[in-house]
Structure formats: C-alpha cells, structure tokens
C-alpha positions in Angstrom: 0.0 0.0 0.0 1.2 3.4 -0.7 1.1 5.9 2.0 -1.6 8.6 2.1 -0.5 12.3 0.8 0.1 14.5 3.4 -3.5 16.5 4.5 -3.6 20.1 3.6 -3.6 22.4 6.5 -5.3 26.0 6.2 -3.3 28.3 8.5 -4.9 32.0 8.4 -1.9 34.0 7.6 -3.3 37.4 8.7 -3.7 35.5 12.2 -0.3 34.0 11.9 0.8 37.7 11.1 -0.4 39.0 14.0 1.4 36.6 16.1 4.9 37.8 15.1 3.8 41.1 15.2 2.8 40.4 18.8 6.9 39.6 19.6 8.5 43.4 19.5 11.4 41.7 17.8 13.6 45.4 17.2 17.0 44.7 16.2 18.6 42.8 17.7 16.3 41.8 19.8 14.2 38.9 18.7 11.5 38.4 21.5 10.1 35.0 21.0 9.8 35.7 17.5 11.7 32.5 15.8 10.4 30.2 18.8 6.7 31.5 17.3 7.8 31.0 13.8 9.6 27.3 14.3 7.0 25.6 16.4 4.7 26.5 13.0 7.0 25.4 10.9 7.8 22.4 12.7 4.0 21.4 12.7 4.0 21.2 9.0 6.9 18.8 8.9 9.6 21.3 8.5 13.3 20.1 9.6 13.9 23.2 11.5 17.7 24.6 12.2 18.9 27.7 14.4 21.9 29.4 13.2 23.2 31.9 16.1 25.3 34.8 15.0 26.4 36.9 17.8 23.1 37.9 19.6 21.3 37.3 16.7 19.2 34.8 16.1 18.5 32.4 12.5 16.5 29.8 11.2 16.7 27.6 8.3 14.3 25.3 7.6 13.8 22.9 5.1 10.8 20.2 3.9 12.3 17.8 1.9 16.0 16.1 0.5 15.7 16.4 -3.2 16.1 18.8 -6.1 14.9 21.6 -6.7 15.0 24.0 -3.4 12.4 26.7 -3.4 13.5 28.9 -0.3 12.1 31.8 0.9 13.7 34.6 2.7 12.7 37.0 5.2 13.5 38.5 8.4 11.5 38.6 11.7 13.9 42.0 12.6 11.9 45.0 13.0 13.1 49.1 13.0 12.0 51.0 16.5 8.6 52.4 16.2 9.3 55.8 17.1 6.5 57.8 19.0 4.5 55.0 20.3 1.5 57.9 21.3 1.6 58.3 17.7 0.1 55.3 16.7 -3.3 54.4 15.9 -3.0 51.5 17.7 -0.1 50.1 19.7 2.7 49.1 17.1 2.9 45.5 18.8 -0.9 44.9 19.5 -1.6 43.7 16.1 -4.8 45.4 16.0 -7.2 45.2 12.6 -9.3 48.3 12.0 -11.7 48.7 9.4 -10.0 45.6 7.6 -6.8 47.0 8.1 -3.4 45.4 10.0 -1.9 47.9 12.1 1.6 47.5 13.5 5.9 47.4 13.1 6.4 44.8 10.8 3.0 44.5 9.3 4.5 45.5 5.9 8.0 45.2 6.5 8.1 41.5 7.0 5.8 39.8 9.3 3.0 38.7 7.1 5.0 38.0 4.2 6.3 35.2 6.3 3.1 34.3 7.6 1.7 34.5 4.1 4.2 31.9 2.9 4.0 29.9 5.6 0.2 29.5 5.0 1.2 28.6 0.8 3.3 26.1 1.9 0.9 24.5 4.5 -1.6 24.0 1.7 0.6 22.2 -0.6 2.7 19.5 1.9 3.1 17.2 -0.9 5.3 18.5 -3.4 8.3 17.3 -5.5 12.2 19.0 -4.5 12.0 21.0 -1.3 11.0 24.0 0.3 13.1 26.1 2.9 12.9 29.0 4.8 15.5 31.1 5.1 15.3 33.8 8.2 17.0 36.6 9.9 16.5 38.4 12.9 19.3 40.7 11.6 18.4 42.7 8.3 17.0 46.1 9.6 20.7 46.1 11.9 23.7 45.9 10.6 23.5 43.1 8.7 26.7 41.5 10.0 25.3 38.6 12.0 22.1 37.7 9.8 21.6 36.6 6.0 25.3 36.7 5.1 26.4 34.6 8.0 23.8 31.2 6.9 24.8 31.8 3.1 28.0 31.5 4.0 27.6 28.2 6.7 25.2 26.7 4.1 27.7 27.1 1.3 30.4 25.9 3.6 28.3 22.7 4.3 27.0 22.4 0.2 23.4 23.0 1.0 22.3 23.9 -2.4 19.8 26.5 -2.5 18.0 26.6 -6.5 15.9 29.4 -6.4 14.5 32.3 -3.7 12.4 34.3 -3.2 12.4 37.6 -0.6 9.8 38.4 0.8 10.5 42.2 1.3 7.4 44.3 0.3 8.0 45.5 -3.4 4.7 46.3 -4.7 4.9 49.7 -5.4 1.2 51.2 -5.6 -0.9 48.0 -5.8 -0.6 44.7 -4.7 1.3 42.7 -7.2 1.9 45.6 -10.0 5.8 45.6 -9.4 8.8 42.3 -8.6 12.2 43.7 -7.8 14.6 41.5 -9.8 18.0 43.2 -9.2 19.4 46.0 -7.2 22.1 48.1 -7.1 25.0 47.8 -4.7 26.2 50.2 -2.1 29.0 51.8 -0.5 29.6 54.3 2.2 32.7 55.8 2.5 34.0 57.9 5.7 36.7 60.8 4.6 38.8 62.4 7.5 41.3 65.2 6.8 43.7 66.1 10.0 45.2 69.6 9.5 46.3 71.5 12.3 44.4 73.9 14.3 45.3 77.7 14.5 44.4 81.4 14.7 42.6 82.4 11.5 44.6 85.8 11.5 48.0 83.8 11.0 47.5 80.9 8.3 50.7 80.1 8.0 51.2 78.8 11.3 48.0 76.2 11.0 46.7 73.8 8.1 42.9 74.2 7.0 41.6 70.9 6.3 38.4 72.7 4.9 39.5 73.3 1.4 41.2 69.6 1.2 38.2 68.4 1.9 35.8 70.3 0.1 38.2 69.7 -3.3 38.1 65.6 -2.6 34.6 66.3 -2.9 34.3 68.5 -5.6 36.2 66.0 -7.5 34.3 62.7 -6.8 31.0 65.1 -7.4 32.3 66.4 -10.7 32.3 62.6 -12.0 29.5 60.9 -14.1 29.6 57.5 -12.8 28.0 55.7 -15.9 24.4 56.7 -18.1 22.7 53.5 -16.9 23.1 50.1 -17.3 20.2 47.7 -19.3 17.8 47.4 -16.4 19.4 49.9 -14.3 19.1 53.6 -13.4 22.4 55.6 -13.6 24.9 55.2 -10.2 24.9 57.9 -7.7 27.4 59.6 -5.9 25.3 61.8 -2.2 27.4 63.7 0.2 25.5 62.2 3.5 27.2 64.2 6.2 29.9 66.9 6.2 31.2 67.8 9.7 33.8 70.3 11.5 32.4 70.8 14.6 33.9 74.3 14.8 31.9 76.9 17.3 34.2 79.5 17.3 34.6 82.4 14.5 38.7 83.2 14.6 40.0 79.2 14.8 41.2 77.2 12.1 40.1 73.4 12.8 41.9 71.0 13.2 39.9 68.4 11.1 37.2 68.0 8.8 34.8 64.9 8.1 32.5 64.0 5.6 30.9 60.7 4.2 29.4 60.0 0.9 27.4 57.0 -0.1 27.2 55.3 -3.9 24.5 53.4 -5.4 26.0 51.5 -8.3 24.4 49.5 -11.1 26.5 46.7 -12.7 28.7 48.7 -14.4 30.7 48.9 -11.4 32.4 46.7 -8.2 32.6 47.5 -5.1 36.2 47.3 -4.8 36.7 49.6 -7.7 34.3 52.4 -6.6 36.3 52.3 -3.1 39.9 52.2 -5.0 38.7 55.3 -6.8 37.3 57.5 -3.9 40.5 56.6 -2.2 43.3 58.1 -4.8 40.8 61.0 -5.6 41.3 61.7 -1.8 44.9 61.4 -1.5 45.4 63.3 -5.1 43.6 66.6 -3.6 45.6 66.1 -0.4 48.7 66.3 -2.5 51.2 69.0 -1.1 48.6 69.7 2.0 50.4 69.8 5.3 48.4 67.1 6.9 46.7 63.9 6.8 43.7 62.1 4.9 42.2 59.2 5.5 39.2 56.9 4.0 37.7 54.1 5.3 35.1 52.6 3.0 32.9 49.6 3.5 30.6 47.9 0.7 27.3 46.7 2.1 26.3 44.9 -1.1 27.3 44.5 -4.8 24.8 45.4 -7.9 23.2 42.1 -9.0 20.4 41.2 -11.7 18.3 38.3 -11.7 17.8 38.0 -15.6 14.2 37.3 -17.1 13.6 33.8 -17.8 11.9 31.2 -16.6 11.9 31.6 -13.1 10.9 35.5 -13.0 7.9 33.8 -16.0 7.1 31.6 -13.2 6.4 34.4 -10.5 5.2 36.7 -13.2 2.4 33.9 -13.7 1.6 33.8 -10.0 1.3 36.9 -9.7 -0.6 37.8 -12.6 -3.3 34.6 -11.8 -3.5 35.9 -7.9 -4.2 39.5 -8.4 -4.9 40.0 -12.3 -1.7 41.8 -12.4 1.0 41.1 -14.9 3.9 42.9 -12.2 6.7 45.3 -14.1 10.6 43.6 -13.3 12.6 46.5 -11.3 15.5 47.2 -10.3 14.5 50.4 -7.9 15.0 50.8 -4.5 17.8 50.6 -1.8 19.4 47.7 -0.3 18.6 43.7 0.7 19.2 40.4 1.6 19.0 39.4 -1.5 22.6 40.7 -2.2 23.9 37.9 0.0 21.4 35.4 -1.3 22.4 36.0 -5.1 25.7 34.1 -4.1 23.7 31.2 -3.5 21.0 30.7 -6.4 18.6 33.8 -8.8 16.7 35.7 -6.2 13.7 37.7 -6.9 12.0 39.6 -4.4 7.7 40.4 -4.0 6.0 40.9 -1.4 2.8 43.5 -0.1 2.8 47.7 -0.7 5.9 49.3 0.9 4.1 52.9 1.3 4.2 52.8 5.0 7.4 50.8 6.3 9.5 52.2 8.7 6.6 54.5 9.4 4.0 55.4 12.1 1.4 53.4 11.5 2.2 50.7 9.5 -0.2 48.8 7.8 -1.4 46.1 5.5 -5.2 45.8 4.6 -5.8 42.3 5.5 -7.8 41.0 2.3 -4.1 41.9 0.7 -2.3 39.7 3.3 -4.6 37.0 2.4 -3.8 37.1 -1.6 0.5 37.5 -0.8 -0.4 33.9 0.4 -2.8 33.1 -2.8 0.1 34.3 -4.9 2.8 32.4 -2.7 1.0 29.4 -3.4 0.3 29.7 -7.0 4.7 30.4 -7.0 4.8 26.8 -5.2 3.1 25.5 -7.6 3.7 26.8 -10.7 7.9 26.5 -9.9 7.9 22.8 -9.2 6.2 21.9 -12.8 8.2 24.4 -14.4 11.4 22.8 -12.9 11.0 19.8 -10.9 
C-alpha cells in the first residue's frame, strides 16, 4: 500500500501575522519571534535549524532532500517604532481596524512570512524542497544575519536553486511591481587632519576645509556611468559633512564627511572604493596634513535575468491578483545581495508605502492574496522545474 498524501492544512496568515507582530522583535532583539515561527513550521513537517550569530538569532528550515530547493527569505527584525503615542493602535498589539493590519512589521516582513507559511501549509506534498530562510538581523547591521547562513550553508553544500524575498516590493498596488535586481552600495568615511590655528596667521595652521571640500568636488564632478540595461544611472550623495567648529577666529583642526554610492553593474565595489581613495589622496597632494578613508561595501549590484523563473512568478502573480507585475531594479538595499551568491533571487511581497513608518499597515484581504500568490509560486515552480 502506498502511504496517504500528506492532509492540507489551512493556516490564516493574517492571524499568523499578528502573532509575530505580537513579539517586539527590534533589532537585535528577537523576542520570541523564531520560537513562534519554528513551532509553525515544525508542525508542518519542516526540519527546523537555528543558526546563532552573535546575539542574533536564524532559522533555516527545510521540507524535503531532493532537487529543486524553493527557499524563501525574510526577516522577523523590525526598525524602533518611534512615538508610540503616535500610533493608531499600539505598534505590537496587532490590532485590525476597518480591515486593516496595524503595527511594526506588518508591511516590513511579518506577514510576508506568515503568508508563505500559509502557501506552503496548503501544498505539503510537493516534489524537491522548500526552505525557509530567516533573519533576525536585516533592519541592523547586517553583519550577523543573512550573510552569515549563506555563508555556513555554502560551507556545508546545502544547495539553494531558487528564492524568493519576501520584502514588500509592490509599489502602488498589490502585485503591480517584482524587484529582480538592485544596485550595490558603498559608504565611505573621509577624514582630513590639518592642524588647528588662529585664522589671523594661516601660515602657522593647516585648514583641512579646502582639502576636503576639493576631494569632494572631485568625486561630485564625475558621471559614474548613463545607466546600465535594467538599471538607473549610479549615484554619488554627500551624507554628512562635519567640522564641529563653534568659534569664528580658529582654524580646525579636522574635517569629516561621508558619501554613499548606489552603483548599477557597471561597477564593483572594490573599484568604486579604489577610486574614492586616490581621488582623496590626489587633492591632499602638497597639504600639510593627513587624509584618511575608510570605505565599506554593504552589497554589490546584482540582476536576476528574465527567464523562466521570474515567467514563473510573473504567472503567480498575474493569476492571484490580475496583475501582470513590471521587473525592477528600484529601491535601496537587501538580503537578497547575500542570497544572489547562493541561487537567482527575486523579491515580492505587499505595498511598501508605510514601512518604517507610524502606522504601518497592511489591509488584511491583501495579506490574504500574498499567500494566494505564494501558493500559486509553489506551484507553478515545481512543474516548471522539478
């Protein structure tokens, strides 16, 4: 006799939603948040796996041995919720109000997850695998989260064929927009040392304000690239520029700024950094003083191209909310930068228009079609390519 399929189970993702939302999980903190998520996932015949970084906690789980792996990818991290008098309701109650999910992580990634989880509790029979793949570390640093499990599970060959974040893409309406690329990022910290004096003798000082505002000038007076196929042209933005000087007749002594770069895949990291750094030490040149960068790369540029994995979400998506969703490459940084080193990642998820905001909110019948369209993905992937 041949053993019965596994039963269906129907798991209410807007109530699973509000359970996570319920655990203030701010970064780092998790607050039960993983426990909630891995007791769920455990239920539904998941192989369950906590990966500690640090103080912050990671799960991967995983359904199945074979070929192909569907993960998805998430993070149970949420941002501080600012003026909690401001809220409508309390930003961990979970409250629904006129149809609507208030509270941090709402959008930003709670019921993603729980919409997922619900897909894959209605289809426990299914060829290959599906994982999970989640942080408690993406709205921090970043350090001890996503890119610490990509790099155990590469370590240990766990082959990962396909993912897909969570993060909330849509841009206006549920399902009208699929982020399949973004561009990298790098911050870099410039520092020129001079040496302090009375503005009424130069001579006997060195202004680091000119040095500074030249290295600036030059990286400024740069066109990075027109665009790459996909991509919007790079980005040089002075961020901060700092002296810290209160007093009218006193050279400084030093002078700080940082700039940040969004690059498209004309560029690497390495060489955007290499760049910055002899443009600094080429206007310090003959400058009685010192210059220093430090530069850190938080994520290259990566594309996911079309093919038949983004046709297979572009399906899903279209048969769940009578969409047919437009492939971008907008936005600012995500785990999917550390995930790309794995497998193609494509991200979709809910409306971003109020993450990171007072108020944060998902209408719930939208909650309930992320899952409808999560499950059509599950299904449509493993007959594309199991």
């Amino acid at each position: 006799m041949t053993s019965p399929a596994p039963a269906s189970v129907s798991i209410d993702p807007v109530a699973f939603a509000q359970a996570l939302i319920r655990r203030p999980s701010v970064t780092p903190a998790d607050a039960g948040a993983m426990d909630t998520l891995q007791r769920q996932l455990e239920a539904l015949g998941f192989s369950c796996r906590r990966m500690k970084f640090g103080e912050i906690e990671n799960l991967y789980a995983r359904r199945g041995t074979a070929r192909p792996n569907l993960c998805f990818a998430g993070h149970t991290d949420v941002v501080p919720v600012g003026d909690d008098a401001a809220w409508t309701a309390g930003p961990f109650e979970a409250e629904i109000k006129d149809g609507v999910l208030f509270g941090r992580g709402a959008v930003d990634m709670k019921s993603a997850i729980a919409a997922f989880v619900a897909a894959a509790a209605k289809i426990p029979d299914h060829p290959g695998s599906l994982s999970f793949l989640i942080t408690g570390d993406e709205e921090g640093v970043a350090e001890d989260g996503t890119v610490k499990v990509v790099e155990a599970l590469a370590a240990e060959g766990e082959i990962i064929d396909h993912c897909i974040v969570g993060e909330p893409t849509s841009a206006n309406l549920l399902g009208d927009m699929v982020k399949i690329g973004r561009r990298g990022s790098i911050n870099a910290w410039l520092t020129v040392e001079g040496r302090q004096g009375h503005v009424a003798y130069p001579r006997r000082a060195a202004n680091p304000i000119p040095v500074l505002v030249d290295i600036l000038s030059r990286l400024q007076a740069r066109v990075l690239d027109d665009g790459y196929t996909g991509f919007q042209p790079s980005n040089l933005e002075v961020t901060t520029v700092d002296v810290g000087n209160t007093a009218t007749n006193v050279i400084p002594a030093s002078a700080r700024a940082r700039v940040n770069i969004r690059f498209n895949p004309a560029h690497k990291g390495k060489d955007l950094a290499a760049w910055i750094d002899q443009t600094a030490k080429a206007a310090a040149e003959g400058f009685d003083g010192r210059v220093e960068v430090v530069s850190k790369i938080s994520g290259e540029a990566f594309l996911t191209e079309p093919g038949a994995f983004t046709d297979v979400i572009v399906a899903a998506v279209s048969e769940a909310t009578g969409r047919a969703p437009e492939l971008s490459t907008t936005g600012g940084t995500s785990d999917a930068r550390f995930i790309r080193a794995l497998c193609p990642v494509v991200e979709f998820g809910l409306v971003g228009s109020t993450m990171h905001q007072v108020d944060e909110r998902a209408p719930v019948e939208e909650i309930r079609q992320l899952a409808l369209a999560y499950e059509a993905l599950i299904k449509r992937y493993f007959k594309a390519f199991a």
